[in-house]
C-alpha positions in Angstrom: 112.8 125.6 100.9 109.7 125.4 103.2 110.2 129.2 103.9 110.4 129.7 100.3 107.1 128.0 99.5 104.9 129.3 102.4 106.1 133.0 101.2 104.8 132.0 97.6 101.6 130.7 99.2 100.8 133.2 101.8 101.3 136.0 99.2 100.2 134.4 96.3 103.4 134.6 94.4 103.6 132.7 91.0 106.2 130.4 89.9 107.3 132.5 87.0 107.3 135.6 89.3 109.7 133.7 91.4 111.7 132.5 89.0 112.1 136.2 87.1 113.1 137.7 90.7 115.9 134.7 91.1 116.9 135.6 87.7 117.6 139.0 88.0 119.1 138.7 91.6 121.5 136.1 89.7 122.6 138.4 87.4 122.9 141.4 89.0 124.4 140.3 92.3 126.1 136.6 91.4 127.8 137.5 88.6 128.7 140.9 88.9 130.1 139.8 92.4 132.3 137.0 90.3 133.4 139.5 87.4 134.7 142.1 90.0 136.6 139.2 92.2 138.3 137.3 89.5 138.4 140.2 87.1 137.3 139.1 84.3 135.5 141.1 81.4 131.8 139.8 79.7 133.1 139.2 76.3 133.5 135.9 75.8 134.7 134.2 72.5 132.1 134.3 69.6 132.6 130.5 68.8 131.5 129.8 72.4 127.8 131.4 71.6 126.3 128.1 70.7 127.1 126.7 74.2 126.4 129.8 76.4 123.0 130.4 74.6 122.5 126.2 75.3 123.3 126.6 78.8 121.4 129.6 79.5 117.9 128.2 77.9 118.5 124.6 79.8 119.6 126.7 83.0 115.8 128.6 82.9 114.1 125.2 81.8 115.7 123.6 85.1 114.5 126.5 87.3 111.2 126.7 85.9 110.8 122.9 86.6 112.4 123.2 90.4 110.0 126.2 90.9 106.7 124.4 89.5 108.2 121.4 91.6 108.5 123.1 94.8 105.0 124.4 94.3 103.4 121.3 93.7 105.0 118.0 94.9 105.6 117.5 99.2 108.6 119.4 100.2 109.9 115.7 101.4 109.8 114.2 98.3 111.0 117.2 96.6 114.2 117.4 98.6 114.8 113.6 97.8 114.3 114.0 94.1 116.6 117.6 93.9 119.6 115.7 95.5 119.9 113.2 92.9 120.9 116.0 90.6 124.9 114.8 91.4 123.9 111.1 90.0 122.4 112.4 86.7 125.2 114.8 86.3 128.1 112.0 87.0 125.6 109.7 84.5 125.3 113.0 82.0 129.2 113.6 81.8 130.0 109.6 81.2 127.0 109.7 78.2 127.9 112.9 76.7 131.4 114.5 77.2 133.2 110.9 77.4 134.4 111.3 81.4 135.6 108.1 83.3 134.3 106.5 86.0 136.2 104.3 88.9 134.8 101.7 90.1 134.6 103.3 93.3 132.3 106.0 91.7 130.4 103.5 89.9 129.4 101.9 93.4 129.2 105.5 95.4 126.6 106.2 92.8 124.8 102.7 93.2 124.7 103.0 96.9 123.7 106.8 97.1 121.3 106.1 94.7 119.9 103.5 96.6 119.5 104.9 99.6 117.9 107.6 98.3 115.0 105.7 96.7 115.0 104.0 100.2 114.2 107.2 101.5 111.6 108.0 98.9 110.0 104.6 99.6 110.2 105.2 103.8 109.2 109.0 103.4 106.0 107.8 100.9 104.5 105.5 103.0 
């Protein structure tokens, strides 16, 4: 990430530029790569346009918001905020799709999420 953000400095590279170069190396290398290897075709079923079009607008949103981040906030704090993303998706799939939680899970979350605002408050001062 460091590399990434002194290339965008040193050659004054916008977010939005970065974020339409990522977006068309996605598509044309990630998931053509993934169509060949599990053969699969690009239709997908017509009642499933809703979600796809959902997850492709909040997909863009995200990057924009991780680009703009990177740019602007310390690479430190940064990092610590981007790896939180698996406690908001555990907390997003219990809120909205109805998914379970063990008690273990429930305390791995507590604790990871504890130790990273620990390292937000260390890496701050």
């Amino acid at each position: 990430m460091v590399g990434s953000k002194s290339v965008m400095a040193t050659y004054n590279v916008s977010g939005l530029d970065y974020v339409f170069v990522r977006t068309i190396a996605c598509l044309l290398v990630h998931s053509i790569s993934m169509l060949i290897v599990f053969k699969k075709d690009w239709h997908f079923p017509r009642e499933d346009l809703p979600w796809v079009l959902t997850r492709n607008i909040s997909g863009a949103f995200v990057i924009i918001s991780l680009v703009f981040a990177m740019q602007y906030l310390p690479m430190g704090i940064y990092t610590i905020i981007y790896n939180t993303s698996p406690f908001w998706a555990s907390l997003f799939a219990f809120v909205m799709l109805r998914e379970s939680i063990s008690k273990v899970e429930i305390s791995a979350m507590v604790f990871s999420f504890a130790l990273i605002i620990l390292l937000f408050y260390y890496r701050s001062q």
